[in-house]
N, CA and C atoms as a LAMMPS dump frame, in Angstrom:
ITEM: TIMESTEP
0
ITEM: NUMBER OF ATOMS
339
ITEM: BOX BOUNDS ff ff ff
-5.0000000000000000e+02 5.0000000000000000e+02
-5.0000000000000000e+02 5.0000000000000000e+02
-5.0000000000000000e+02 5.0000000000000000e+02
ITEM: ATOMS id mol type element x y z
1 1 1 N 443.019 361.811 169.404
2 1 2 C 443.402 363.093 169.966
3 1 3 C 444.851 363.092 170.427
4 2 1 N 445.474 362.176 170.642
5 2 2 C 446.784 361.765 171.399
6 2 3 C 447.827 362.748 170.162
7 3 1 N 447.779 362.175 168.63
8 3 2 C 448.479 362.261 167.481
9 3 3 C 448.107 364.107 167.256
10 4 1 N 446.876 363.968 167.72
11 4 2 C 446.506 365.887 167.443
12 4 3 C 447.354 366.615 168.283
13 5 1 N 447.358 366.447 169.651
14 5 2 C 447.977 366.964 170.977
15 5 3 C 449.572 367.44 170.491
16 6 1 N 450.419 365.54 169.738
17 6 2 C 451.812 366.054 169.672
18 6 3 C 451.799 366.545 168.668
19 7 1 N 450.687 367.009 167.681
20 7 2 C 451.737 367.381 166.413
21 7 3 C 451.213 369.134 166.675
22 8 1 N 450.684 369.388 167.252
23 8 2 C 449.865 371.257 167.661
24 8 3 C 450.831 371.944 167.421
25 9 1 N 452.117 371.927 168.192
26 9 2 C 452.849 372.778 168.337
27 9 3 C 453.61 373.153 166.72
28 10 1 N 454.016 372.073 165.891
29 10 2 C 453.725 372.084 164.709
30 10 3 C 452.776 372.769 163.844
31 11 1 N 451.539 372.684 163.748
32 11 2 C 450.918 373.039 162.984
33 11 3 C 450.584 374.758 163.745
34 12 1 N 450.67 375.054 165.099
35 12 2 C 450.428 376.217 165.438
36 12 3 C 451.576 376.79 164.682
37 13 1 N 452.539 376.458 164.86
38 13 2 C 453.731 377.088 164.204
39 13 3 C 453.949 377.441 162.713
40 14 1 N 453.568 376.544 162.133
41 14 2 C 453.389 376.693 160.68
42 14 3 C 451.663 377.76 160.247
43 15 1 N 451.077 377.707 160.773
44 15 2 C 450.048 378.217 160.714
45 15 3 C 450.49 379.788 161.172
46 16 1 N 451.396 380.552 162.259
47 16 2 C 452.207 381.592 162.293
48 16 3 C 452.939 381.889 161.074
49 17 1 N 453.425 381.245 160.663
50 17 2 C 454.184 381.934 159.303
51 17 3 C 453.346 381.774 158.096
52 18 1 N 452.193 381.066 158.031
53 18 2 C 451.74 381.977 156.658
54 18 3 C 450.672 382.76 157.457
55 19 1 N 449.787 382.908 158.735
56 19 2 C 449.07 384.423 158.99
57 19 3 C 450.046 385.453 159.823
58 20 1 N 450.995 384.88 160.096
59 20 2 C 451.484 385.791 160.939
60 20 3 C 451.002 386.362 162.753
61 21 1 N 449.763 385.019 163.004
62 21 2 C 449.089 384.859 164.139
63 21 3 C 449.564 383.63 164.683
64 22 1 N 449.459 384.012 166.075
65 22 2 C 449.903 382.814 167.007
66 22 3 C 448.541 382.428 167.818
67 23 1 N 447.976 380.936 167.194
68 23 2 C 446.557 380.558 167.819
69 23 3 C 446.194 379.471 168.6
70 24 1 N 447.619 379.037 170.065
71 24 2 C 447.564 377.805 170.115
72 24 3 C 446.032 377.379 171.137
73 25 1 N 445.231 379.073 171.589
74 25 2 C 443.884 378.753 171.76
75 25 3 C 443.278 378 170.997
76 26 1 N 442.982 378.141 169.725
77 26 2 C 442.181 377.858 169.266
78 26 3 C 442.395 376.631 168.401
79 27 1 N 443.697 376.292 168.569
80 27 2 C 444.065 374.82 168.589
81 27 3 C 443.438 374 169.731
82 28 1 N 443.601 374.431 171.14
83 28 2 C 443.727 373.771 171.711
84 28 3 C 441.729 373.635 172.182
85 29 1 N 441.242 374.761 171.801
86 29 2 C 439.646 374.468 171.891
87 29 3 C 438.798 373.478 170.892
88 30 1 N 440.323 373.206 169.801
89 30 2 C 439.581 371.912 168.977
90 30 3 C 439.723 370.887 169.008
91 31 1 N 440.492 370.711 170.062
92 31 2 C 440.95 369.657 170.59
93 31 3 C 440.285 369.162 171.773
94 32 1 N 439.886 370.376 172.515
95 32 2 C 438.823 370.034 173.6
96 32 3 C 437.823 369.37 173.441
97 33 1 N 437.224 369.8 171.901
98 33 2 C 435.703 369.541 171.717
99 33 3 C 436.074 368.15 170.686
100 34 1 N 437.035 367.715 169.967
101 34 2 C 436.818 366.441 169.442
102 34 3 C 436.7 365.518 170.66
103 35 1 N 438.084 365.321 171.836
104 35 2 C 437.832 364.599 173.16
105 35 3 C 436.343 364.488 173.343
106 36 1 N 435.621 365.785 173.675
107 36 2 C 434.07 365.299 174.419
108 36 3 C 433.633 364.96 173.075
109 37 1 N 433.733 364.943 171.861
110 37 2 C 432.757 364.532 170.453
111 37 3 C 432.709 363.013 170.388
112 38 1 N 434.321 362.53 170.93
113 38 2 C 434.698 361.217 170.618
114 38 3 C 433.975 360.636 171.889
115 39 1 N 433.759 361.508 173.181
116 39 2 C 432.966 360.862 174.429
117 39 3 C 431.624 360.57 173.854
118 40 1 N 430.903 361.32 173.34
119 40 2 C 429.528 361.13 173.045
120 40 3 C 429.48 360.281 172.377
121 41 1 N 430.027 360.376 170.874
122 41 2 C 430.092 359.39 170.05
123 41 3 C 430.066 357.612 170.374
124 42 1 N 431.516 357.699 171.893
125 42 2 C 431.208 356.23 171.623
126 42 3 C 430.261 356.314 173
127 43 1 N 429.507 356.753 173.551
128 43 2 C 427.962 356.428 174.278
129 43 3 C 427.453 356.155 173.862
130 44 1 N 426.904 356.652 172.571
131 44 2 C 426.131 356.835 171.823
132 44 3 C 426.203 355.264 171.286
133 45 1 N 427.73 354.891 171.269
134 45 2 C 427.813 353.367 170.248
135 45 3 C 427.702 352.833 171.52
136 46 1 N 427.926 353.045 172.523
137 46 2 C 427.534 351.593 173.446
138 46 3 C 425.891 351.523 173.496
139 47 1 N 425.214 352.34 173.243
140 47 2 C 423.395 352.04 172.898
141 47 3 C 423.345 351.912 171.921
142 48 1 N 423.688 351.782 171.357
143 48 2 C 423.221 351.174 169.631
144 48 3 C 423.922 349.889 169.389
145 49 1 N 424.983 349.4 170.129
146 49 2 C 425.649 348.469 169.459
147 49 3 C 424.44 347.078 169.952
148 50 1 N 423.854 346.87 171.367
149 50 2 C 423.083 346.002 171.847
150 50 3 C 422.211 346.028 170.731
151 51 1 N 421.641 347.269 170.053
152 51 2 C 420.402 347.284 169.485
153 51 3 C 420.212 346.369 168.133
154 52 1 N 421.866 347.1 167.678
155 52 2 C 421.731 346.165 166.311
156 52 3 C 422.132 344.888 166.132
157 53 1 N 422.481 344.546 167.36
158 53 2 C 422.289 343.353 167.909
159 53 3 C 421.027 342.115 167.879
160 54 1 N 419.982 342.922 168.16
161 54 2 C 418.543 342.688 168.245
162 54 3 C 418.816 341.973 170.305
163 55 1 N 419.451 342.786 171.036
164 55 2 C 418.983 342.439 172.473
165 55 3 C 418.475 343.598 172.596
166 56 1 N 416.672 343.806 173.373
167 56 2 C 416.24 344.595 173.149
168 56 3 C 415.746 344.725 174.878
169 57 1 N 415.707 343.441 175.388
170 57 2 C 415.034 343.236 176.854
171 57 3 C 416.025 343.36 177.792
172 58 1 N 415.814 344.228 178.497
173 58 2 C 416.596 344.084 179.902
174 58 3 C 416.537 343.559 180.646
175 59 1 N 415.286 342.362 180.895
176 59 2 C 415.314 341.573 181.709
177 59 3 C 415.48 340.709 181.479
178 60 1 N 416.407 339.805 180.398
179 60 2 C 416.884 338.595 180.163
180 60 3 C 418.242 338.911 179.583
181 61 1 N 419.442 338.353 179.778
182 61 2 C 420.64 338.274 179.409
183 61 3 C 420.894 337.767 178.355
184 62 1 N 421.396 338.511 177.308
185 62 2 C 421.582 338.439 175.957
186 62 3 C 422.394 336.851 175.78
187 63 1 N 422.034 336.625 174.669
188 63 2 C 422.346 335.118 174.04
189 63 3 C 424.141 335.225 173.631
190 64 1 N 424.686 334.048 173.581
191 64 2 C 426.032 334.029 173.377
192 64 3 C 426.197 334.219 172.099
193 65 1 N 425.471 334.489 171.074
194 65 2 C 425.738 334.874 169.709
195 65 3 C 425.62 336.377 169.479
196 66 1 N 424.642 336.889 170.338
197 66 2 C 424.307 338.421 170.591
198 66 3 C 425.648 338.964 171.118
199 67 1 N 425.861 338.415 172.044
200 67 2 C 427.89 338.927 172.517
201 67 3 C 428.578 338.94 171.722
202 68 1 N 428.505 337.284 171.064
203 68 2 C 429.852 337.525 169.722
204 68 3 C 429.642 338.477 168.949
205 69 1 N 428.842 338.778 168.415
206 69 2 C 428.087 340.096 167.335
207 69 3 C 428.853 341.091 167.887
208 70 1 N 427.91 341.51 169.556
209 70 2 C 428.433 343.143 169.871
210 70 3 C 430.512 343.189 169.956
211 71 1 N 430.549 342.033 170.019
212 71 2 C 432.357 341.662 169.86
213 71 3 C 432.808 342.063 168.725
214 72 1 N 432.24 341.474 167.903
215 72 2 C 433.138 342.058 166.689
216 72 3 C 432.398 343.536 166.129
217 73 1 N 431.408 343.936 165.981
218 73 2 C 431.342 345.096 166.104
219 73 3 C 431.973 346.266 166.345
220 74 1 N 432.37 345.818 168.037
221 74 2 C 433.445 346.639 168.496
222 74 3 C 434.69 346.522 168.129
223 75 1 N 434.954 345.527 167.845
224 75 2 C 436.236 345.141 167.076
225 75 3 C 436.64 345.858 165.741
226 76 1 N 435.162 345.831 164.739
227 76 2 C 435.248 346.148 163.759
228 76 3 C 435.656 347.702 163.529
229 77 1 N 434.514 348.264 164.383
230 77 2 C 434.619 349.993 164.924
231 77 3 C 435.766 350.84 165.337
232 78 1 N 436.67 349.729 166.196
233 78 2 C 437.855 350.299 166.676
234 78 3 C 438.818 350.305 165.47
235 79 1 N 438.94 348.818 164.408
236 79 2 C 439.7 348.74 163.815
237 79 3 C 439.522 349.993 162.305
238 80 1 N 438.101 350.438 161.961
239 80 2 C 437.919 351.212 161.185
240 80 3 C 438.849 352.715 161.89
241 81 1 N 438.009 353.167 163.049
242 81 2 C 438.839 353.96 163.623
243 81 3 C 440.209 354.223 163.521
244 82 1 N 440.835 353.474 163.808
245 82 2 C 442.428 353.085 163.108
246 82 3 C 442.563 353.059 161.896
247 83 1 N 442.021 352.882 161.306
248 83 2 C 442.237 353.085 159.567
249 83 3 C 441.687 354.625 159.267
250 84 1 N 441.334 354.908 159.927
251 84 2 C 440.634 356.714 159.391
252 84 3 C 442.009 357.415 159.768
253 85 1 N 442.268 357.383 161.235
254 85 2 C 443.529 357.962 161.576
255 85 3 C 444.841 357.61 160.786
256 86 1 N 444.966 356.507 159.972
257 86 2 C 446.147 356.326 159.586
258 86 3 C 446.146 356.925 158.348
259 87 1 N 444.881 357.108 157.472
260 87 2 C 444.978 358.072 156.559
261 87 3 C 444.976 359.572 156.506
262 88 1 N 444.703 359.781 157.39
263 88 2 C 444.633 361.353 158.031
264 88 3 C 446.462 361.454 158.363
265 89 1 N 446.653 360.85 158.849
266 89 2 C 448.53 360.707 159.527
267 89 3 C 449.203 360.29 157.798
268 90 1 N 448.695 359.662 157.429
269 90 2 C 449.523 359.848 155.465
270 90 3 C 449.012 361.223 154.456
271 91 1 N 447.591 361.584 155.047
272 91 2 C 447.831 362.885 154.184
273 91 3 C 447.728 364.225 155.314
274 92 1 N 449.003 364.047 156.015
275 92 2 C 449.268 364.967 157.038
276 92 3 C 450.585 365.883 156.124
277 93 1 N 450.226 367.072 155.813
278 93 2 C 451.033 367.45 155.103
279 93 3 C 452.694 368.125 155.559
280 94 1 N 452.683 368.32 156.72
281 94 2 C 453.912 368.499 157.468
282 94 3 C 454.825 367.405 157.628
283 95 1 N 455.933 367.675 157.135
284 95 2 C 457.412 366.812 157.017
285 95 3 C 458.325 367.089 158.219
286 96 1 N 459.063 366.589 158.739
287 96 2 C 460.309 366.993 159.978
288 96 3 C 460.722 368.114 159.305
289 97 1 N 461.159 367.67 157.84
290 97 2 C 462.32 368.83 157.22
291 97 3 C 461.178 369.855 156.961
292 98 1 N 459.598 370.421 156.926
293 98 2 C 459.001 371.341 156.802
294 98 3 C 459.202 372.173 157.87
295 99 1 N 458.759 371.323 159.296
296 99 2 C 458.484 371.708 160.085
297 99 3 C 459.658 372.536 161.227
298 100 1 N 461.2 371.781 160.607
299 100 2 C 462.393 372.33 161.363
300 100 3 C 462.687 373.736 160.39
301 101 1 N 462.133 374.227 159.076
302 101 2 C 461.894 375.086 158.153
303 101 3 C 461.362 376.115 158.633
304 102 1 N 460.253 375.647 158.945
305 102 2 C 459.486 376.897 159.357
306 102 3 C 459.651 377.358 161.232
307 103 1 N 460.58 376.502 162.012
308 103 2 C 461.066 376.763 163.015
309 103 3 C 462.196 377.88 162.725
310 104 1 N 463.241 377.75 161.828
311 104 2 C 463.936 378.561 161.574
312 104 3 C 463.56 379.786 160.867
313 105 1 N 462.481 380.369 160.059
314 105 2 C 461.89 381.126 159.68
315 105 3 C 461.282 382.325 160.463
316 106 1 N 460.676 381.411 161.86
317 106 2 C 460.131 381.999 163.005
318 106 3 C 460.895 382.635 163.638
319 107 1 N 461.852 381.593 163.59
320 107 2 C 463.291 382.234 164.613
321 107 3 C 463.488 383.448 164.515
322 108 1 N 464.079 383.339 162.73
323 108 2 C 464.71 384.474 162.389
324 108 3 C 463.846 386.288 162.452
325 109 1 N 462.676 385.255 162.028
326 109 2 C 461.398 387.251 162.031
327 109 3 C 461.338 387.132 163.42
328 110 1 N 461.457 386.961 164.413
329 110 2 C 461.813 387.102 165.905
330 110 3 C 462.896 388.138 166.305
331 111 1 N 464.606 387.495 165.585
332 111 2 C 465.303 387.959 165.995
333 111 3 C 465.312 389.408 165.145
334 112 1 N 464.708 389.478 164.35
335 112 2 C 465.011 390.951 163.448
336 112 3 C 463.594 391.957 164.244
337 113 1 N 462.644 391.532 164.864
338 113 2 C 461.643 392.269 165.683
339 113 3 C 461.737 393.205 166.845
């Protein structure tokens, strides 16, 4: 969400010049709801990660191989995570030189309004 946050103003902007609407609501309500999606999501992985683990009892403290497991797991999860975002950030179709483009575009149907 960090990479969504700085690039908004961008894509709200470019998204103005081809509808001719300014929606940084409804940017910013999709941004709300990935934050709590990504909250649930990893709850959701902190109960499942013990499971597929096979620690199933709460009243005995999981084995030191059961840790290493839920370790790399999480390891693994975060590092996939990072690889989803970095392809999403390579087929991000906005360039500096697009985006200072369509700043000046805006400008200008501004100043003639």
């Amino acid at each position: 969400t960090l990479m969504f946050a700085s690039m908004t103003a961008d894509l709200c902007d470019e998204d103005e010049r081809v509808t001719g609407l300014r929606r940084e609501g409804a940017y910013a309500a999709m941004a709300g709801f990935l934050s709590k999606l990504a909250g649930v999501l990893m709850m959701g992985m902190s109960g499942l990660i013990p499971w597929l683990v096979g620690y199933h009892a709460a009243d005995r403290a999981p084995t030191a191989a059961q840790l290493l497991n839920m370790k790399w797991i999480l390891i693994a999860a975060q590092g996939g995570i990072v690889l989803i975002a970095f392809l999403f950030i390579l087929l991000y179709p906005l360039t500096r030189e697009r985006a200072l483009e369509t700043r000046r575009v805006l400008d200008a149907r501004r100043r003639t309004c």
